[in-house]
C-alpha positions, 0 to 999 in steps of 0.5 A: 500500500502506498504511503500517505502524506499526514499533517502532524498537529501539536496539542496545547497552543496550536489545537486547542487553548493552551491550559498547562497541564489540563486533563479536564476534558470540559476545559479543552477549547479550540486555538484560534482559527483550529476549528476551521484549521481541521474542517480545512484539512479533512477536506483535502483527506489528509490524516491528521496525528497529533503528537503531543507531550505529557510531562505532567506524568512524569512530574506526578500530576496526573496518571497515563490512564488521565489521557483516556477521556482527553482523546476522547474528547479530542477526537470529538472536537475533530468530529464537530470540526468536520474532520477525523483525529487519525492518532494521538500519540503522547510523551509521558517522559521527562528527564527532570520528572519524580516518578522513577518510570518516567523521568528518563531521556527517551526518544519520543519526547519532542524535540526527537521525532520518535512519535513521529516515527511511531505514527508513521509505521503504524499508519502507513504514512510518508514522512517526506510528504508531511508537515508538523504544525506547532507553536514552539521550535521543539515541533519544528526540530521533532518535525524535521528530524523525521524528515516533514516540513513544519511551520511555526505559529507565531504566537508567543508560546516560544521563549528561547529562541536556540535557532540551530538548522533543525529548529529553522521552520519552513513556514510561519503563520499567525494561527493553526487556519493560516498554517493549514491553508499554507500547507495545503498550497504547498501540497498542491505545488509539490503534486504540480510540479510532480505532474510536470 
């Protein structure tokens, strides 16, 4: 079978409203311009992963199993949104946690693409053809070390600023709808130029 192009969504401050540390499914909104993001992106049948980070586990603020009704209700905002949650793939990792399960370098926590790799294996998706959306240069590095294109939305969620090569989007936009809608121009060029 041949391998799909995805669009790999970061959870907090690109998706959805940036509430550290949340697991309570009623507190979970929409970013600007998301909803339409997703409606936008469906359209074009592309799948759509989130990968996301959950130090929260490691640092003892709340269990994996708190996760379970966060997809849930995840996947149901992509539903009211007109498009489908292919996966979520989460992080529980974090070097300087306190549960001793957890508090490990790992491959998976972003800036690595571990769950980039993960989710393209088991969803038969071409890495070379995807994008990483996200709102700090950590999804941008994690994107591009699993060989996707990224784009930074220029929110004010990223701080540092440690620009390397890895960290250096290929596109910036102002909310997750102007992400996608740039994207889905590039898709189209890429299978212009394909064509020609």
């Amino acid at each position: 079978m041949a391998l799909r192009p995805a669009v790999f969504l970061d959870k907090d401050g690109t998706v959805l409203v940036d509430e550290p540390y949340n697991v309570d499914p009623d507190r979970m909104s929409y970013a600007p311009g998301a909803a339409q993001a997703l409606s936008c992106l469906a359209a074009a049948h592309l799948p759509l992963v989130v990968i996301s980070n959950q130090a929260g586990i490691a640092r003892g603020y709340f269990s994996p199993d708190a996760l379970i009704p966060v997809k849930h209700r995840l996947a149901e905002m992509f539903r009211a949104a007109g498009a489908r949650l292919d996966g979520f793939y989460w992080c529980p990792h974090d070097p300087t946690g306190i549960s001793p399960d957890y508090a490990i370098e790992c491959e998976c926590r972003k800036p690595q693409p571990g769950l980039l790799l993960r989710a393209a294996r088991e969803l038969g998706l071409d890495l070379q053809a995807s994008w990483f959306i996200g709102d700090i240069l950590d999804d941008v590095q994690a994107g591009h070390l699993a060989g996707c294109r990224s784009v930074l939305l220029d929110v004010g969620h990223e701080t540092e600023w440690r620009m390397t090569p890895e960290r250096e989007p290929d596109r910036c936009a102002a909310d997750l709808y102007e992400a996608a809608r740039l994207v889905l121009n590039a898709m189209t060029n890429d299978a212009a130029a394909r064509g020609s």
